[in-house]
NUDO-283099 format. One record per atom (N, C-alpha, C, O): residue number from 1; residue in three letters; x, y, z; atom name. Coordinates in pm, 1 decimal, padded with zeros to 6 digits. Each point is the difference from the previous one (the first is absolute). Example, Ala and Ser with C-alpha at 12.3 -4.5 7.8 and 13.67 -1.06 7.14 Angstrom:
site pos:1	code:ALA	X:01319.0	Y:-00569.0	Z:00780.0	site:N
site pos:1	code:ALA	X:-00089.0	Y:00119.0	Z:00000.0	site:CA
site pos:1	code:ALA	X:00090.0	Y:00120.0	Z:00000.0	site:C
site pos:1	code:ALA	X:00103.6	Y:-00001.9	Z:00066.5	site:O
site pos:2	code:SER	X:-00138.6	Y:00106.9	Z:-00138.5	site:N
site pos:2	code:SER	X:00082.0	Y:00119.0	Z:00006.0	site:CA
site pos:2	code:SER	X:-00077.0	Y:00109.0	Z:00073.0	site:C
site pos:2	code:SER	X:00050.9	Y:00110.8	Z:00016.9	site:O
// end
This chain:
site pos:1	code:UNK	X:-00150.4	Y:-01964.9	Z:-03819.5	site:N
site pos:1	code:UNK	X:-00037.9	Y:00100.6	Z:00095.6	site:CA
site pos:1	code:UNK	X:00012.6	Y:-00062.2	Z:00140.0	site:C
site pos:1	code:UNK	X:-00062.9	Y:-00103.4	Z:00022.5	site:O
site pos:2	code:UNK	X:00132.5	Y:00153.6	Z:00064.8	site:N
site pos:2	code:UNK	X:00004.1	Y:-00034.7	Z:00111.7	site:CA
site pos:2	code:UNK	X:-00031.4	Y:00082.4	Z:00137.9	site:C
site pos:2	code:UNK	X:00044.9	Y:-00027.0	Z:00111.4	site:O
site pos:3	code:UNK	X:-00133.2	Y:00134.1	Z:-00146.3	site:N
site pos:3	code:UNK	X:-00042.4	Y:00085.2	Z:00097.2	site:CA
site pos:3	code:UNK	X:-00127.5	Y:-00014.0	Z:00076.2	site:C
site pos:3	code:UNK	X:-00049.5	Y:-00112.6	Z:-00004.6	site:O
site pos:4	code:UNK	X:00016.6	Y:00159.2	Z:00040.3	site:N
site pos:4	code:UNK	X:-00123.5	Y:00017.0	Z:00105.2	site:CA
site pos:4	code:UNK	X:-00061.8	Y:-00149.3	Z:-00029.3	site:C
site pos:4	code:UNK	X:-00088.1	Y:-00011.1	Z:-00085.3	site:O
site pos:5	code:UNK	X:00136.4	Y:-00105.5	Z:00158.6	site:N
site pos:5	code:UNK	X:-00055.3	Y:-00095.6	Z:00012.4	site:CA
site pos:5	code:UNK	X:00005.7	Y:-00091.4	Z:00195.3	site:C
site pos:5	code:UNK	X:00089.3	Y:00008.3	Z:00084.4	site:O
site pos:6	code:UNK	X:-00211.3	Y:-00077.9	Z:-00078.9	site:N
site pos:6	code:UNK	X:-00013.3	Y:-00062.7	Z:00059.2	site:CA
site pos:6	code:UNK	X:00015.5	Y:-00152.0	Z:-00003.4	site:C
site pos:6	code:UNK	X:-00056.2	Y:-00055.9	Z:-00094.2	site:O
site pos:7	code:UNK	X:00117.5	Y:-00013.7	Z:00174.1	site:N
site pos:7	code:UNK	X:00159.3	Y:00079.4	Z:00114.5	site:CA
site pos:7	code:UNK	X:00071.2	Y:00045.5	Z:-00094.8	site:C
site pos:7	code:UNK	X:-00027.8	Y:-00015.7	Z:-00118.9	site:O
site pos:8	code:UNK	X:00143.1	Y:00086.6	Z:00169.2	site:N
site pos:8	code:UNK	X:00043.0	Y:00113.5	Z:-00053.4	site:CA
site pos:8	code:UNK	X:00135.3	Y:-00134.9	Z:-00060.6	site:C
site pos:8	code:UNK	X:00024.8	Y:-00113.9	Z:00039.6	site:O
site pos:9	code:UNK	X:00062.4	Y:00241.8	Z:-00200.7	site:N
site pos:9	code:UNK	X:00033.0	Y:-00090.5	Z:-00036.7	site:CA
site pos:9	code:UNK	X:00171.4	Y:-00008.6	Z:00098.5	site:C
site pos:9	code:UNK	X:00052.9	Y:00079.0	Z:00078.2	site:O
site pos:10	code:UNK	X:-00012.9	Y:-00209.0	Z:-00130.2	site:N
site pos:10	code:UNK	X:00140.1	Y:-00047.4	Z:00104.4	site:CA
site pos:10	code:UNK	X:00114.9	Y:00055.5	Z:-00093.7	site:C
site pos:10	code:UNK	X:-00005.1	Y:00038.5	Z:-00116.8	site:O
site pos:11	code:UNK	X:00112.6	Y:-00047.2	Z:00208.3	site:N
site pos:11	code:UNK	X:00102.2	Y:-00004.6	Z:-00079.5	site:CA
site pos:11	code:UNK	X:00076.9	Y:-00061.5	Z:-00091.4	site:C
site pos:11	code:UNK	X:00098.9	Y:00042.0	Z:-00060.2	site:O
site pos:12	code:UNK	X:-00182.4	Y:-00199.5	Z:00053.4	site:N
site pos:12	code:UNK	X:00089.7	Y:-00072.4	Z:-00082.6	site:CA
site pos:12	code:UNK	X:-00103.6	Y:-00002.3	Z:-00122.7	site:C
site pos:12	code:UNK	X:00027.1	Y:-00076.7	Z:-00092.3	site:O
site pos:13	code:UNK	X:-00138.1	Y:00150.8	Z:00084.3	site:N
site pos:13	code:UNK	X:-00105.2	Y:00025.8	Z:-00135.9	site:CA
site pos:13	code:UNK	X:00087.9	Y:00107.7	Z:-00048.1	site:C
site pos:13	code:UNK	X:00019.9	Y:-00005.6	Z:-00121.4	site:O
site pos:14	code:UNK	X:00058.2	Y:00135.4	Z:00204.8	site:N
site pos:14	code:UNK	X:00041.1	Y:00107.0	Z:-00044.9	site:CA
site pos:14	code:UNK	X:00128.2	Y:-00059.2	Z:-00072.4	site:C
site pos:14	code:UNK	X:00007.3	Y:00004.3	Z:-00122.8	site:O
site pos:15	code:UNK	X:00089.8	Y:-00057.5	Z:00197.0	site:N
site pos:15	code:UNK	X:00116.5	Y:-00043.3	Z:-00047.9	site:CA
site pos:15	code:UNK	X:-00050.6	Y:-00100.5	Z:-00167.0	site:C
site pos:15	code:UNK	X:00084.5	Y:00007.7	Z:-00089.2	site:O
site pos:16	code:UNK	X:-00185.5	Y:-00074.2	Z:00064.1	site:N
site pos:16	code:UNK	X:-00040.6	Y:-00122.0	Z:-00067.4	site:CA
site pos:16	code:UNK	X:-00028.3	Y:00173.7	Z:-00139.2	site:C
site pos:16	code:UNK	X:00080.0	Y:-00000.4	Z:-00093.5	site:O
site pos:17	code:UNK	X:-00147.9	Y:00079.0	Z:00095.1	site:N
site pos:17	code:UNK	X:00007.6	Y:00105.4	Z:-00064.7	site:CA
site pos:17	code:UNK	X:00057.9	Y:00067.0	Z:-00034.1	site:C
site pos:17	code:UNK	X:-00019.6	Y:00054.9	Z:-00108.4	site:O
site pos:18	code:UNK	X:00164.1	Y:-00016.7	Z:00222.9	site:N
site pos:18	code:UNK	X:00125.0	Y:00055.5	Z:-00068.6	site:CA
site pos:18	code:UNK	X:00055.8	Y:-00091.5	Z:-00110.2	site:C
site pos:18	code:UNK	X:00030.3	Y:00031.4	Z:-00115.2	site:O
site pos:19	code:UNK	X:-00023.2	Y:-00153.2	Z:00176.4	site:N
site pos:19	code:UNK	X:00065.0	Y:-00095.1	Z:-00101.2	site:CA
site pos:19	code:UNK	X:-00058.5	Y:-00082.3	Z:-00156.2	site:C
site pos:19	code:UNK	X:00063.0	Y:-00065.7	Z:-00083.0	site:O
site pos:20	code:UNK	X:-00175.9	Y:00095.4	Z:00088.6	site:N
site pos:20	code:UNK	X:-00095.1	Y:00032.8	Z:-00127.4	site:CA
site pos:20	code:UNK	X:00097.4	Y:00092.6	Z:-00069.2	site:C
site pos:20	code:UNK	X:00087.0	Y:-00039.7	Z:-00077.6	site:O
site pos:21	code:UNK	X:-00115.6	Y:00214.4	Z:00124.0	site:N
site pos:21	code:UNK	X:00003.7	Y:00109.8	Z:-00070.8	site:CA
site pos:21	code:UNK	X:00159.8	Y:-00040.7	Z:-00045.2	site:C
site pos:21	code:UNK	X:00036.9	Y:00015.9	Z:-00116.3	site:O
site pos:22	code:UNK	X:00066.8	Y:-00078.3	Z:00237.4	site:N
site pos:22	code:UNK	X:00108.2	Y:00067.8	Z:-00126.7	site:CA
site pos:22	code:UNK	X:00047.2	Y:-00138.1	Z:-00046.4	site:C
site pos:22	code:UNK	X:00111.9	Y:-00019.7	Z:-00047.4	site:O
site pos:23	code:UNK	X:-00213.0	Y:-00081.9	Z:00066.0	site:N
site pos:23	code:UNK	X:-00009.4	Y:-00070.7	Z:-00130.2	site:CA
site pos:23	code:UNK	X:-00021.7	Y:00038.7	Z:-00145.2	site:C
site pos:23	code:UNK	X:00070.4	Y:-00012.6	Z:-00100.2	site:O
site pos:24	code:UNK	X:-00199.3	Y:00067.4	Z:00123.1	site:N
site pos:24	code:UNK	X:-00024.8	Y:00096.1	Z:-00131.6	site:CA
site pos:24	code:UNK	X:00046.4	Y:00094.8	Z:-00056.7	site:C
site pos:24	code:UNK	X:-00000.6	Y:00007.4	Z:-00122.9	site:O
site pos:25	code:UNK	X:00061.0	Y:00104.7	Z:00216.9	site:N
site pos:25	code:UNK	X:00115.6	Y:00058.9	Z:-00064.4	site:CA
site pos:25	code:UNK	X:00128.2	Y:-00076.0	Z:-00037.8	site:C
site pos:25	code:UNK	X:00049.2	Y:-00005.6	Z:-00112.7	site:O
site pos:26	code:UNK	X:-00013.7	Y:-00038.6	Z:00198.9	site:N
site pos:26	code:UNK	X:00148.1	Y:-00059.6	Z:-00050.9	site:CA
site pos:26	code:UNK	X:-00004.5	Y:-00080.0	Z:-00109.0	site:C
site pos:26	code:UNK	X:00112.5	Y:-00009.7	Z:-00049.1	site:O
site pos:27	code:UNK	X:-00222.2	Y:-00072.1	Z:-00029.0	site:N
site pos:27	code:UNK	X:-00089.3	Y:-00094.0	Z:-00059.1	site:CA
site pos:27	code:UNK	X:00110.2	Y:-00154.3	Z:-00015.1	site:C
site pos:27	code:UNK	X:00048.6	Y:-00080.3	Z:-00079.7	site:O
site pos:28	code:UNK	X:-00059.1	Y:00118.2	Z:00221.4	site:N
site pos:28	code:UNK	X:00095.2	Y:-00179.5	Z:00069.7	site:CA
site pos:28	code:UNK	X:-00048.5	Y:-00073.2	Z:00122.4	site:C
site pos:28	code:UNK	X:00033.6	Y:00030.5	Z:00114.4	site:O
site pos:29	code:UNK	X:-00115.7	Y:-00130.2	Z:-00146.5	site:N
site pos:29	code:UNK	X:-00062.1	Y:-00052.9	Z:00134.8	site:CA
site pos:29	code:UNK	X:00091.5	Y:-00074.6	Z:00118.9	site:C
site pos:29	code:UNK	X:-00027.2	Y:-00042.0	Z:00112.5	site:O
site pos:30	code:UNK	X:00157.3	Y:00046.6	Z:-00198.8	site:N
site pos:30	code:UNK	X:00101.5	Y:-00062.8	Z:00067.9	site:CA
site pos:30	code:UNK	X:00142.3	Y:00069.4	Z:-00025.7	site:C
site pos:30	code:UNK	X:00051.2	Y:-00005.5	Z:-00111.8	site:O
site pos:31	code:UNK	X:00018.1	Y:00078.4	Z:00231.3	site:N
site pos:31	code:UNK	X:00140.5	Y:00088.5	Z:-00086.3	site:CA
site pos:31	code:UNK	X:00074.9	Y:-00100.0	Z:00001.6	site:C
site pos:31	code:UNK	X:-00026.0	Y:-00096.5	Z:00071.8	site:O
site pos:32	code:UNK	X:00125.7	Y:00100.9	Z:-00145.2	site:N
site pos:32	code:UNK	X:00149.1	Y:-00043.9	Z:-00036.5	site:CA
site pos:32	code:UNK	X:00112.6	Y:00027.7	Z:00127.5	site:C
site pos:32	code:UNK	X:00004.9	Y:00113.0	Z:00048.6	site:O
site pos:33	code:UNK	X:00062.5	Y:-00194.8	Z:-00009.9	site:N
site pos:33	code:UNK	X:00091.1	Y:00013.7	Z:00148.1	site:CA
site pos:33	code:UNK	X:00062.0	Y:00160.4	Z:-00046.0	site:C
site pos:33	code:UNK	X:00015.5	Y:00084.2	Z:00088.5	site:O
site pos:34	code:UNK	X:00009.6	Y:-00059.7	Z:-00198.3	site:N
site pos:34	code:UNK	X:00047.1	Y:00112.1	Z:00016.2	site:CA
site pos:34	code:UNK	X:-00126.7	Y:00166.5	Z:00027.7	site:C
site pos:34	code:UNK	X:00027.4	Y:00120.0	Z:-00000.8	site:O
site pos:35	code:UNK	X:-00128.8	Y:-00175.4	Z:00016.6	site:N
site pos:35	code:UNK	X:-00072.0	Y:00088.3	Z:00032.3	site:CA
site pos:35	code:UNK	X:-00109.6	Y:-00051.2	Z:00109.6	site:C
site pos:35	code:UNK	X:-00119.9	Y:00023.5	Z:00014.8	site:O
site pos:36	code:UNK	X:00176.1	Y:-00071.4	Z:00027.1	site:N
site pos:36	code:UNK	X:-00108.1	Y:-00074.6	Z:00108.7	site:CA
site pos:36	code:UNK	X:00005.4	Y:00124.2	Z:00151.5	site:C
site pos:36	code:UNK	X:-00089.5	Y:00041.4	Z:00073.6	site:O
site pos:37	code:UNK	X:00219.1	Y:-00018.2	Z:-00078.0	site:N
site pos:37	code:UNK	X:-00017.4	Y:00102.9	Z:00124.9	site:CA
site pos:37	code:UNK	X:-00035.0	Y:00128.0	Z:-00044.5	site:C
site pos:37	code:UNK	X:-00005.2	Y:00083.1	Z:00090.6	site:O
site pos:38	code:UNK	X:-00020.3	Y:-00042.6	Z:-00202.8	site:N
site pos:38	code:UNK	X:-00070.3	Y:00138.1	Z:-00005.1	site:CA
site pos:38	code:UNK	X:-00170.4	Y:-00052.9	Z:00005.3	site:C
site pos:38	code:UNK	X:-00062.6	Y:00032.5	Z:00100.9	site:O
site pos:39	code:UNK	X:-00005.0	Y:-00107.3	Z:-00201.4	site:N
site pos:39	code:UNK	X:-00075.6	Y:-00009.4	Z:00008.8	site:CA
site pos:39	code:UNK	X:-00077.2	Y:-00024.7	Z:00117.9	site:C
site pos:39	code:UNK	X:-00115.0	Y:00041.8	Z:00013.6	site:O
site pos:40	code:UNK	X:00176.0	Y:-00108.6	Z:00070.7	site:N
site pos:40	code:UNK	X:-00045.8	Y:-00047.9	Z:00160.0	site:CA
site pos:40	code:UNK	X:-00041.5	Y:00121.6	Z:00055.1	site:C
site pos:40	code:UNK	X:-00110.8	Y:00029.1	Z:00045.0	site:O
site pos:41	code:UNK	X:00240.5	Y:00057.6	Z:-00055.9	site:N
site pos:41	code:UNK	X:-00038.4	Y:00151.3	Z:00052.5	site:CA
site pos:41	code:UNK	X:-00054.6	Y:00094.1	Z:-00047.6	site:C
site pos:41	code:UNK	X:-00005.8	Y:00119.1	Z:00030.5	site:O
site pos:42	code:UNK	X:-00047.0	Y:-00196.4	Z:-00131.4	site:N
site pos:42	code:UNK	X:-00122.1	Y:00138.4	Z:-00097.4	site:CA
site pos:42	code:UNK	X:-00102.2	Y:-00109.9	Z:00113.0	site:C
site pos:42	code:UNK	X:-00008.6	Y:00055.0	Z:00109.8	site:O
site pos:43	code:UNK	X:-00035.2	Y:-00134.4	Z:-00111.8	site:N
site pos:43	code:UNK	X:-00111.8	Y:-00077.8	Z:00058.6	site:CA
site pos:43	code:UNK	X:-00008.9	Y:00072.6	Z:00126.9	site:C
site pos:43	code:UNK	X:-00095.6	Y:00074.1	Z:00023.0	site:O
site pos:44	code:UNK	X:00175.2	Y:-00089.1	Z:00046.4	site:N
site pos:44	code:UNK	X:00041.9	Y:00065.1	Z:00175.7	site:CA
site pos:44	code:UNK	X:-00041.7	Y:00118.5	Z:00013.0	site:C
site pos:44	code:UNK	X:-00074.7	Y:00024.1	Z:00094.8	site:O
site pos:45	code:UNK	X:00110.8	Y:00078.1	Z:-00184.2	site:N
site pos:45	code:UNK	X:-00032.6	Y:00153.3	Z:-00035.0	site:CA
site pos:45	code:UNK	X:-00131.0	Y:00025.5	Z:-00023.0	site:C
site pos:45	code:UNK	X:-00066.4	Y:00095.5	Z:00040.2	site:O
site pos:46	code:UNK	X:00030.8	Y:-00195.3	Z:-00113.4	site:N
site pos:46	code:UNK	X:-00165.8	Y:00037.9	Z:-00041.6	site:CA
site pos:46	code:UNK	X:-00083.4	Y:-00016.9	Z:00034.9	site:C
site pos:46	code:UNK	X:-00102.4	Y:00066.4	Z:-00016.1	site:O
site pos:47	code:UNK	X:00122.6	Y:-00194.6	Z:00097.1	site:N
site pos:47	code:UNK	X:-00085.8	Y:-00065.4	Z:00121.4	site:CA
site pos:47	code:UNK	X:-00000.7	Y:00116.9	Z:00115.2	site:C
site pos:47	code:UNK	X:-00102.1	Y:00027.3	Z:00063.0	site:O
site pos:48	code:UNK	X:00231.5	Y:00040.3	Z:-00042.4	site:N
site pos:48	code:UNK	X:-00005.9	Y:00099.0	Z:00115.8	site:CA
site pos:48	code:UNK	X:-00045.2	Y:00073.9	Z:00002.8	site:C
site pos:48	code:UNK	X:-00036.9	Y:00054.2	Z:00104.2	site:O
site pos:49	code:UNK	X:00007.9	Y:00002.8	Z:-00263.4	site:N
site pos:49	code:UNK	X:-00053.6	Y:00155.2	Z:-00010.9	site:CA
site pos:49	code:UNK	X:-00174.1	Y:-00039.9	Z:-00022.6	site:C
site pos:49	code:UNK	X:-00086.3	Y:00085.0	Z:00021.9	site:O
site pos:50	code:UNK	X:00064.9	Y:-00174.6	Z:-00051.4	site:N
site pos:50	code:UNK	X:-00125.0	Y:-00018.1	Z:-00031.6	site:CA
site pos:50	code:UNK	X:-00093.5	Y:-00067.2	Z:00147.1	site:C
site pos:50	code:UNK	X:-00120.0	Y:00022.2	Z:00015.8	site:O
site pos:51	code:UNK	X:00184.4	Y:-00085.4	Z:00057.3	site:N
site pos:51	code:UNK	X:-00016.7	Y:00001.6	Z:00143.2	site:CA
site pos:51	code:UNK	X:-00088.3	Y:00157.4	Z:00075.1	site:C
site pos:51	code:UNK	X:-00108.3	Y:00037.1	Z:00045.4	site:O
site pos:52	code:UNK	X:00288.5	Y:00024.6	Z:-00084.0	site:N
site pos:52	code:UNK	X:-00063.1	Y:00127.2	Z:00070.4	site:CA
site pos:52	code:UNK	X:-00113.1	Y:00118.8	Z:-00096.6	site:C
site pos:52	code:UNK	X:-00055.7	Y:00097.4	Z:00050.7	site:O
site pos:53	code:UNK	X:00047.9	Y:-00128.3	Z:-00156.0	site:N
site pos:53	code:UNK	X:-00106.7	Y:00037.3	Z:-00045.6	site:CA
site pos:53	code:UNK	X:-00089.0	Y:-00055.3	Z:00065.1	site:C
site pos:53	code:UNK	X:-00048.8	Y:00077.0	Z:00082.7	site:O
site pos:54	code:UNK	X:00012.2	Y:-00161.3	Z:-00082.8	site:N
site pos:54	code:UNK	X:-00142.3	Y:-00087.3	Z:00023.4	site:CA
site pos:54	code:UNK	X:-00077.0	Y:00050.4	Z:00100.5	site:C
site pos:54	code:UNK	X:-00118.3	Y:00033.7	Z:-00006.4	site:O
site pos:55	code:UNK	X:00226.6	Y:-00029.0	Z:00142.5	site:N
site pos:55	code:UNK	X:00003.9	Y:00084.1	Z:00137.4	site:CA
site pos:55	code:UNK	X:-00066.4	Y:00142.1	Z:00020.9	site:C
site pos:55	code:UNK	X:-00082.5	Y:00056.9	Z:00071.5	site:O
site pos:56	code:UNK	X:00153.6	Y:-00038.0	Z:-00158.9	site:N
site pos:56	code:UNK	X:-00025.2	Y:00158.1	Z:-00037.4	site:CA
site pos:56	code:UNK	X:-00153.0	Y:00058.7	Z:-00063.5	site:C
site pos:56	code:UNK	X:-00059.9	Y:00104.7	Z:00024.6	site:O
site pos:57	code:UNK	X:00033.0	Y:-00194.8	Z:-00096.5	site:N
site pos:57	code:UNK	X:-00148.5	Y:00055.0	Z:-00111.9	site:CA
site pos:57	code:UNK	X:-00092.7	Y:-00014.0	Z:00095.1	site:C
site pos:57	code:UNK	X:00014.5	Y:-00096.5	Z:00075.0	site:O
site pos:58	code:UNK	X:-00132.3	Y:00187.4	Z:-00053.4	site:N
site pos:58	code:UNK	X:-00122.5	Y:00003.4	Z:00118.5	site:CA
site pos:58	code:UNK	X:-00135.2	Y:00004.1	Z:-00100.7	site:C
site pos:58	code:UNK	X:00026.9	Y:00047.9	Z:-00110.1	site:O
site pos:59	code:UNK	X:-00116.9	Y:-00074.4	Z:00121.1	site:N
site pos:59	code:UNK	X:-00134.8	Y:-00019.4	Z:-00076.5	site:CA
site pos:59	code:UNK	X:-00109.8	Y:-00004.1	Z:00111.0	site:C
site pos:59	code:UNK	X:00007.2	Y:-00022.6	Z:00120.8	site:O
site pos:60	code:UNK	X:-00125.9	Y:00056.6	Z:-00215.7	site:N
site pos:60	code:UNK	X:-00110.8	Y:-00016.7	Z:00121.9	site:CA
site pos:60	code:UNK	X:-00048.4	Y:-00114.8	Z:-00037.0	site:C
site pos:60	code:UNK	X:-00083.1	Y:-00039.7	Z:00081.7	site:O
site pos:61	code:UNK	X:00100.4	Y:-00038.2	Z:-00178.5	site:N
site pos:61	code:UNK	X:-00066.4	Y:-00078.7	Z:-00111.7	site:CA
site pos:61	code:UNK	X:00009.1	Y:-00146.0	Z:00100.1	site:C
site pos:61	code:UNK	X:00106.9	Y:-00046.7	Z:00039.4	site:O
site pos:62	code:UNK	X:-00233.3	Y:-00007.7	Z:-00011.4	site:N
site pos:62	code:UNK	X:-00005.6	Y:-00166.4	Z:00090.8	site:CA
site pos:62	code:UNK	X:00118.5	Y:-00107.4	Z:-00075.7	site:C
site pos:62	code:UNK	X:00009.2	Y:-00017.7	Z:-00121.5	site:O
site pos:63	code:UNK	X:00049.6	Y:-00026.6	Z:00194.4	site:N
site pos:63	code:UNK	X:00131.8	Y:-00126.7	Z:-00033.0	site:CA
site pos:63	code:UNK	X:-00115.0	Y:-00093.3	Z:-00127.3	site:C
site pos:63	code:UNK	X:-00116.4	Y:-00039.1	Z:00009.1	site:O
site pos:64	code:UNK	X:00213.9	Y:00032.7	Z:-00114.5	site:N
site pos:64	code:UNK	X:-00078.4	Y:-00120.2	Z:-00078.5	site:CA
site pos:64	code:UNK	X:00030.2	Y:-00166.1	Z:00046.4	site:C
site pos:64	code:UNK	X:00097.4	Y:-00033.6	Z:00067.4	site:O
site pos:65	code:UNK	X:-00183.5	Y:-00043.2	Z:-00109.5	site:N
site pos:65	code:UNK	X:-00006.2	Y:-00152.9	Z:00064.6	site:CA
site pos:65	code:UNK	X:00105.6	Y:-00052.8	Z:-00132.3	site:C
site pos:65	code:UNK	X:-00016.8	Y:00007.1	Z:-00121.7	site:O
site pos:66	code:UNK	X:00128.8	Y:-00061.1	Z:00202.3	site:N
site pos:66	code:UNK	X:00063.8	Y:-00091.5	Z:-00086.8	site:CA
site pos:66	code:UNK	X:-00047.0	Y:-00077.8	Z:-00113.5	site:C
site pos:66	code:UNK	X:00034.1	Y:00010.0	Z:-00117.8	site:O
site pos:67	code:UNK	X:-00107.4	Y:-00079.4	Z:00165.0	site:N
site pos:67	code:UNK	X:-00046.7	Y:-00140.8	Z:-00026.2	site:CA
site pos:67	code:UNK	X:-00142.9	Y:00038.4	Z:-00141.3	site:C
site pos:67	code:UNK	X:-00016.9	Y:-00064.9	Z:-00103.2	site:O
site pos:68	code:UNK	X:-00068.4	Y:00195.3	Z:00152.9	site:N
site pos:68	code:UNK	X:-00081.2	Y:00064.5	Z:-00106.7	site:CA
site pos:68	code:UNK	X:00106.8	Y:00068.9	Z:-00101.2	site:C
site pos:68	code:UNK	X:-00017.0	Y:-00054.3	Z:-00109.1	site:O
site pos:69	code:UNK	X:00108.7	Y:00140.6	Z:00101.4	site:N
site pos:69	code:UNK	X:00137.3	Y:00008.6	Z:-00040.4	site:CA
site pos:69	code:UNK	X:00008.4	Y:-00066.7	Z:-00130.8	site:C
site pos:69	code:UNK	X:-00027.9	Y:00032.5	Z:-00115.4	site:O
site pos:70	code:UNK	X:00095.0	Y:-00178.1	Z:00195.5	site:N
site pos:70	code:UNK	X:00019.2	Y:-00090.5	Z:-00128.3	site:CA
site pos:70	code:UNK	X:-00065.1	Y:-00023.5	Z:-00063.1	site:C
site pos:70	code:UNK	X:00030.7	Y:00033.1	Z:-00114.6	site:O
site pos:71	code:UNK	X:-00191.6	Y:-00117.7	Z:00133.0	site:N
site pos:71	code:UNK	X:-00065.8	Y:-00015.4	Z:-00069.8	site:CA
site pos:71	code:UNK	X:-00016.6	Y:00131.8	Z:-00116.2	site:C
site pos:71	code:UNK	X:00026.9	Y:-00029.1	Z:-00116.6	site:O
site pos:72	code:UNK	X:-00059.6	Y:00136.7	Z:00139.3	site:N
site pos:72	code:UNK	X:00011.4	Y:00076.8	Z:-00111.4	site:CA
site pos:72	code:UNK	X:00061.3	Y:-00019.6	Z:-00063.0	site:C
site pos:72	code:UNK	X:-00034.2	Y:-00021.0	Z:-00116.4	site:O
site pos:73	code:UNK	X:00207.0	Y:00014.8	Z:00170.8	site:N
site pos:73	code:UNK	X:00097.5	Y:00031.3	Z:-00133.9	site:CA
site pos:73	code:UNK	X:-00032.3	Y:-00161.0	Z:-00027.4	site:C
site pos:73	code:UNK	X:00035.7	Y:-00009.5	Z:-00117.4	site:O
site pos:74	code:UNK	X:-00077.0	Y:-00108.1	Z:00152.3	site:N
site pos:74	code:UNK	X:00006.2	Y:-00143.5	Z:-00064.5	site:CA
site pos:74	code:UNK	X:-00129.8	Y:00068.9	Z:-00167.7	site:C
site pos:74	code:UNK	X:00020.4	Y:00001.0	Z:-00121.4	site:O
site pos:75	code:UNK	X:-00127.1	Y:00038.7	Z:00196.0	site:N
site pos:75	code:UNK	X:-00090.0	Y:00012.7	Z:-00096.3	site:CA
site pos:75	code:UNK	X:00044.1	Y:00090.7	Z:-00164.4	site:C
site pos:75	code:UNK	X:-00023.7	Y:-00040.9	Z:-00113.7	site:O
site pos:76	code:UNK	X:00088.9	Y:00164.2	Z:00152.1	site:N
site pos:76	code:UNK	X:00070.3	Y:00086.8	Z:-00088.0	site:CA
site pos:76	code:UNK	X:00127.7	Y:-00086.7	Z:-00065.4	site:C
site pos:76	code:UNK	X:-00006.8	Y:-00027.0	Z:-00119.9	site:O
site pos:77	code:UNK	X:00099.1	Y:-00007.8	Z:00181.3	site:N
site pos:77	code:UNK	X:00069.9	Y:-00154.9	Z:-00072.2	site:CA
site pos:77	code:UNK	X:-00066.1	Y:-00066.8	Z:-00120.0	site:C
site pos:77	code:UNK	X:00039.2	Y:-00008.6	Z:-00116.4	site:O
site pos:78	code:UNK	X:-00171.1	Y:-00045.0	Z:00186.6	site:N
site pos:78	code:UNK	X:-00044.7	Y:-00105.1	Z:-00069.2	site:CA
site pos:78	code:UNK	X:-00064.7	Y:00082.7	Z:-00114.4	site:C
site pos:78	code:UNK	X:00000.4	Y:-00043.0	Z:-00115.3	site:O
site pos:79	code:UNK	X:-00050.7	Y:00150.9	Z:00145.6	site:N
site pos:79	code:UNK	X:-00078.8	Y:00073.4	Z:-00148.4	site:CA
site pos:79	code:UNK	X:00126.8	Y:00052.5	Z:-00108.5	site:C
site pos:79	code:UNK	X:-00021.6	Y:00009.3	Z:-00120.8	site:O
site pos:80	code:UNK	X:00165.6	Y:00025.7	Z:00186.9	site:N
site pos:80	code:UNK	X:00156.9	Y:00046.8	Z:-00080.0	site:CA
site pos:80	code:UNK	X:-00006.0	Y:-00107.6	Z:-00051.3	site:C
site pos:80	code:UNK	X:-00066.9	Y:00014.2	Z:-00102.3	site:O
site pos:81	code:UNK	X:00103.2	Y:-00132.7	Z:00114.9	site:N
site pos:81	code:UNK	X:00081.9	Y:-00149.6	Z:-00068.6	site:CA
site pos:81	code:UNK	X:-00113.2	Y:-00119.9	Z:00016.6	site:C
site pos:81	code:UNK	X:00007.9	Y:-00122.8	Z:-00004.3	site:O
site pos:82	code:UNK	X:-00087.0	Y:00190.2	Z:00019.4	site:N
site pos:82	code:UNK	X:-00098.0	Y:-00159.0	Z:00006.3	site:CA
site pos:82	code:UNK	X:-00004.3	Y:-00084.8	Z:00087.1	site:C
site pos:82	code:UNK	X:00111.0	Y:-00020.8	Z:00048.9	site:O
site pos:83	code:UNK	X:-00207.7	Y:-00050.7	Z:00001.4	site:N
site pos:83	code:UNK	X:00027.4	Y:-00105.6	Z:00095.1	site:CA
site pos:83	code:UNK	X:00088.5	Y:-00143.5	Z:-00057.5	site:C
site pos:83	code:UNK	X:00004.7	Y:-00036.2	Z:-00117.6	site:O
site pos:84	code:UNK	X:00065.9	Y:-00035.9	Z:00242.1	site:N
site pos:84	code:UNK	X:00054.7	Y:-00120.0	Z:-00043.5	site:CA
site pos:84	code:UNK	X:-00017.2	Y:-00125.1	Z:00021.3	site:C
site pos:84	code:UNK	X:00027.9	Y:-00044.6	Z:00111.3	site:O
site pos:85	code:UNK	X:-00049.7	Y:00007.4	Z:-00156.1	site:N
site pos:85	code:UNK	X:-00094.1	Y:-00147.3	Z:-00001.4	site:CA
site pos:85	code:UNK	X:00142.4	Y:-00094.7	Z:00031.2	site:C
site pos:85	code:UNK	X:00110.7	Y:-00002.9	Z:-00053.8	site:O
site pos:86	code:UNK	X:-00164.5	Y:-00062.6	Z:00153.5	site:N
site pos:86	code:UNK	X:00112.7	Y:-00108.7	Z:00081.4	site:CA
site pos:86	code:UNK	X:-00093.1	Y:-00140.7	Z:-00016.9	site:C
site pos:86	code:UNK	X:00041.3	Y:-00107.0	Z:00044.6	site:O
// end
């Protein structure tokens, strides 16, 4: 989720998310030279449109705190897969 947060999120979190998603669709964390320039431009595309989404969505709802954020999802993590002992 990258919306209504304080500071607001950047572009290279948005771009870091396009390139997740069509990781996961494409289910290739790395393309092949012969597909390296489409995939780039699925990244480019999605990053753009999801940019201007972001822009776009209005709420009355107070910016959530990053940093309280994580800790949740660390805690929900740790109750999915368990904690890891280092």
């Amino acid at each position: 989720m990258l919306y209504n947060f304080e500071p607001p999120v950047t572009d290279d979190e948005i771009r870091a998310a396009a390139l997740q998603f069509v990781r996961k669709i494409s289910g290739s964390a790395e393309p092949s030279a012969a597909n390296e320039e489409p995939f780039n431009r699925a990244v480019d595309e999605i990053a753009k449109a999801s940019s201007k989404l972001l822009r776009s969505l209005v709420t009355t709802a107070s910016p959530r705190n990053r940093e309280v954020e994580a800790a949740k999802a660390h805690v929900r993590a740790a109750l999915r897969f368990g904690s890891r002992k280092t």
